[in-house]
C-alpha positions, 0 to 999 in steps of 0.5 A, a space after each residue: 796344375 797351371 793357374 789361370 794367373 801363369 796361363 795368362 802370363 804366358 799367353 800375355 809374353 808371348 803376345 808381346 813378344 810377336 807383336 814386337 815393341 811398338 804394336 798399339 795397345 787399348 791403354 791410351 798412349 801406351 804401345 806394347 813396350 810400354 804395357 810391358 814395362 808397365 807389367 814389370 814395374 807393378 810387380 817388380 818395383 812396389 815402391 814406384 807401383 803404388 803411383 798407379 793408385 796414390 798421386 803423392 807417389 806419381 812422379 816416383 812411378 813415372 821416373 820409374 817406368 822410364 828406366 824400365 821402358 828404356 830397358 831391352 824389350 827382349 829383357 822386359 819379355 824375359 821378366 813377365 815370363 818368369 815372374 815376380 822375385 821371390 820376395 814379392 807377394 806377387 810370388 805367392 800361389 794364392 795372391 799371384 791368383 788373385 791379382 794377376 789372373 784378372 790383370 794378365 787377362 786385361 792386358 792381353 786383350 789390350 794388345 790383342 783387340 787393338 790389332 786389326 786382324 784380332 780374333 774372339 778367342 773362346 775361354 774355358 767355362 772355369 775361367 768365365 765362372 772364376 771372372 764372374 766370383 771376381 766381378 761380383 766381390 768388385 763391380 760396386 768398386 769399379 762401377 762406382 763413377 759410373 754415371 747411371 744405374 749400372 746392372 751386369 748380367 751373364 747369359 744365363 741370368 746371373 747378375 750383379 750390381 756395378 752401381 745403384 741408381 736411375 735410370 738403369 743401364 744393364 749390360 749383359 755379356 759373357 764375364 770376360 766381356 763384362 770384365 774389360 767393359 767395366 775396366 774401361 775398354 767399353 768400345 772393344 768389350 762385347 756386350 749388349 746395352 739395355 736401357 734409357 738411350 741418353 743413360 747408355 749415352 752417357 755410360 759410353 761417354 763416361 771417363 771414371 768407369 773402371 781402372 
């Protein structure tokens, strides 16, 4: 059976391959060639990867995504569709699940929502329980620069807390909305803010929420 982290690796090829190399994305200053050599890099070059978290390690990434984004886009393409070698954690079942579902779902959304004519698509209610088991393991985690009490709910009442404090801001959406909310595409997730005006003010405002 197919994972939700291959599903979302296709669907995020394929995309990229029709929009072509210098489609916009959500991720600020990056086009789709970018985001593609992005995708590459983390899961073929862990020495450069660790840049995207460790800041002693930036200058090694930055030297390492330019090799990459001066590759041919086709061939970039070619090595998000195939996978990581077989070295890589990444090529393993479980670990593949569990790291790349949510980040193969992020990243097609940032291509798809910065296009003009772009679509909701609707996502199978397996999919939307198994982004919600992995909000409610990491909201604290990606909530936690978030400047005001911060609240996640599902449409049907489940919740989870992103971050402790007041006054309260819940946002409340299906989980794959609530997902890219809290990764910080806030303006293209939908979800419904509730709380004190000037707390979803500076919820909006706020450039510390989510990765």
């Amino acid at each position: 059976m197919s994972t939700h982290a291959k599903r979302e690796r296709l669907l995020l090829a394929d995309l990229l391959e029709t929009e072509g190399p210098d489609a916009p994305t959500l991720c600020e200053g990056w086009n789709t060639r970018d985001l593609a050599a992005h995708v590459v890099v983390r899961e073929r070059r862990p020495d450069a990867a660790g840049g995207l978290l460790i800041k002693q390690l930036a200058s090694r990434l930055d030297r390492v995504m330019a090799e990459f984004t001066d590759k041919p886009y086709e061939e970039l393409i070619q090595l998000i569709r195939t996978g990581p070698p077989r070295f890589s954690p990444f090529s393993l079942k479980q670990i593949d699940e569990a790291s790349n579902a949510i980040e193969f779902y992020v990243h097609t959304e940032d291509v798809r929502r910065a296009q003009p004519d772009w679509v909701p698509r609707e996502l199978d209610p397996v999919f939307q329980d198994a982004l919600w088991s992995r909000l409610e393991r990491t909201a604290r985690l990606m909530g936690r620069g978030t400047p005001t009490g911060l609240v996640l709910r599902r449409p049907n009442g489940q919740t989870a807390v992103a971050h402790r404090g007041t006054p309260v801001v819940t946002a409340t959406g299906e989980p794959s909305e609530l997902l890219l909310f809290l990764y910080g595409r806030k303006n293209a997730a939908d979800v419904e803010l509730e709380g004190d005006k000037e707390a979803i003010a500076k919820l909006h405002e706020a450039k510390q929420l989510g990765l």
